[in-house]
C-alpha positions in Angstrom: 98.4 106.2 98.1 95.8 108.7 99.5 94.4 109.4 102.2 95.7 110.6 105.4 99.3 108.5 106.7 99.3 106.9 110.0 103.3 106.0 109.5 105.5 108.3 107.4 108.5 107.6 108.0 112.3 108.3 106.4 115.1 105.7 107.8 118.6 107.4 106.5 121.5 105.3 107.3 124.0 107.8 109.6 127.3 108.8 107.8 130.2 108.4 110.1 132.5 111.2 108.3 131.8 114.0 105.7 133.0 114.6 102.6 135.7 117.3 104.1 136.5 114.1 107.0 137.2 111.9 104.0 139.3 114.4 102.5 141.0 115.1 105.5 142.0 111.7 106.2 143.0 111.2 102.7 145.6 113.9 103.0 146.8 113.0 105.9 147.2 109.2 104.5 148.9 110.4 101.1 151.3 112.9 104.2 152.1 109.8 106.0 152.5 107.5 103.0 155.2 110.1 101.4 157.6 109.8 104.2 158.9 106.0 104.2 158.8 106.4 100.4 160.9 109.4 100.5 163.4 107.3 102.8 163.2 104.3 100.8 163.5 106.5 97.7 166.7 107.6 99.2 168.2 104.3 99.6 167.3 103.2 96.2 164.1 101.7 96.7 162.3 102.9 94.2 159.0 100.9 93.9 157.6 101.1 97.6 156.0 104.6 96.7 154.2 102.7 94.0 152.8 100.7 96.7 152.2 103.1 98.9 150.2 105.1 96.3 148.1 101.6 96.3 147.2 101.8 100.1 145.6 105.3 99.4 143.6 104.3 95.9 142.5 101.3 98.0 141.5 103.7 101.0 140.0 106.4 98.7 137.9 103.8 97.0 136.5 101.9 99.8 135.0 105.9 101.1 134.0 106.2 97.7 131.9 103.2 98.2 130.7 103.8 101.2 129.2 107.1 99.9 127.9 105.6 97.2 125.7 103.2 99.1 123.9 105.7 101.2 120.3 104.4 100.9 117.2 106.4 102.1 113.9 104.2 102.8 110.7 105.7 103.8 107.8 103.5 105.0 104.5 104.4 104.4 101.0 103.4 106.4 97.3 104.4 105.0 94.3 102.9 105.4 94.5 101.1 101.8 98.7 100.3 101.6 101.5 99.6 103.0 104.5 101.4 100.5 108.2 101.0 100.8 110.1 103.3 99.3 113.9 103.3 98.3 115.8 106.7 96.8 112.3 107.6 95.6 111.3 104.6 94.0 108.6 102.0 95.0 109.9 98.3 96.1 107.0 97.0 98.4 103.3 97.8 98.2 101.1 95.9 100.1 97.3 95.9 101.1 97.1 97.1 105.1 95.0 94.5 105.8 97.1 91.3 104.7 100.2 93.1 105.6 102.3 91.7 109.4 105.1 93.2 111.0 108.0 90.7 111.6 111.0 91.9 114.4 114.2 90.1 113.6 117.5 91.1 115.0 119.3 93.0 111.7 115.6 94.3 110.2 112.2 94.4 110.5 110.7 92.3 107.9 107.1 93.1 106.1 104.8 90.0 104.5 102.2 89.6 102.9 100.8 86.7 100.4 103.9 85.1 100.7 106.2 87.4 99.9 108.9 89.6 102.2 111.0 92.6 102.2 113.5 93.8 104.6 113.4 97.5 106.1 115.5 99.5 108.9 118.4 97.5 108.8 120.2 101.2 109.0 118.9 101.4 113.0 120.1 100.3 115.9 118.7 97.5 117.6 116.5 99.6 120.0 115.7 102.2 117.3 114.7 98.9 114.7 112.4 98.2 118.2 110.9 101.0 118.5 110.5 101.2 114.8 108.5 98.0 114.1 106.3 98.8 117.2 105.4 101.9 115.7 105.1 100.6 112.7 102.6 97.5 113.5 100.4 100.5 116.0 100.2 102.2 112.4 98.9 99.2 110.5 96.7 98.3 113.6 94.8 102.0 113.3 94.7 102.5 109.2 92.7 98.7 109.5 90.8 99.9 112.5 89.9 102.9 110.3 89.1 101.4 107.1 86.9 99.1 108.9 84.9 100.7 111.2 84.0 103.7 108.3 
C-alpha cells in the first residue's frame, strides 16, 4: 500500500499476567500441591502426588497456551486498500471503495465482493465501538480523497 494512511492501527489482545506472574503462581501451585502429598505420602498413599503433579502440568499448559495465542492485528486505511494484517502477515486486502464496515457485538466485521473477515475481537465492547467508527471515518476520507483528486 502507498500513499499516506488515514487508519493505522495495532489491536494487541491485553495479557492478564506476565511471564514472572505465571511463574509465580506455578510455584506457588507446585508449594501448595506438595503439602497434602506429603501427608498422604505419610500415610501410605503414594499415588496422590502423581495426581497432583497432573493439576500443575494441566495448569502450566493451559498459560502456555494462552501465551502462545497472543495475536497482534493491525488495520490499515489508504486511499487504494483496505489491509489486515495478523503477526506481520497479510489476511484481508480489499479495494477502499467496495469495502463496508459491519459492528457486531464480539467483532467488527469487513466485506467486500462477498467475502468477510473478522477484526478487534481483542477490545472491549466500547473500545470495538469506537474502533469500527474510526475505522468506517477512515474509509469515508481515503474515498473522499481518491475521488475528488
Amino acid at each position: 500500500m502507498s500513499g499516506p494512511f488515514y487508519l493505522d492501527a495495532e489491536i494487541t489482545p491485553a495479557r492478564s499476567l506476565s511471564k514472572r506472574g505465571r511463574g509465580i503462581v506455578i510455584g506457588i501451585t507446585i508449594g501448595l500441591a506438595l503439602i497434602p502429598a506429603t501427608a498422604f505420602s505419610i500415610m501410605g498413599a503414594h499415588l496422590v502426588l502423581p495426581f497432583l503433579g497432573l493439576d500443575v502440568l494441566g495448569l502450566w499448559y493451559a498459560f502456555h497456551l494462552m501465551g502462545r495465542k497472543v495475536r497482534a492485528e493491525r488495520v490499515r486505511v489508504s486511499c487504494e486498500a483496505v489491509e489486515v494484517l495478523r503477526d506481520d502477515q497479510a489476511v484481508w486486502s480489499s479495494p477502499t471503495a467496495f469495502t463496508q464496515v459491519e459492528e457486531y457485538e464480539t467483532a467488527v466485521r469487513l466485506a467486500a465482493s462477498g467475502r468477510r473477515t473478522s477484526v478487534a475481537r481483542a477490545l472491549s465492547p466500547d473500545e470495538r465501538h469506537a474502533f469500527a467508527r474510526a475505522l468506517d471515518d477512515a474509509i469515508r476520507k481515503a474515498r473522499a480523497e481518491r475521488y475528488q483528486g
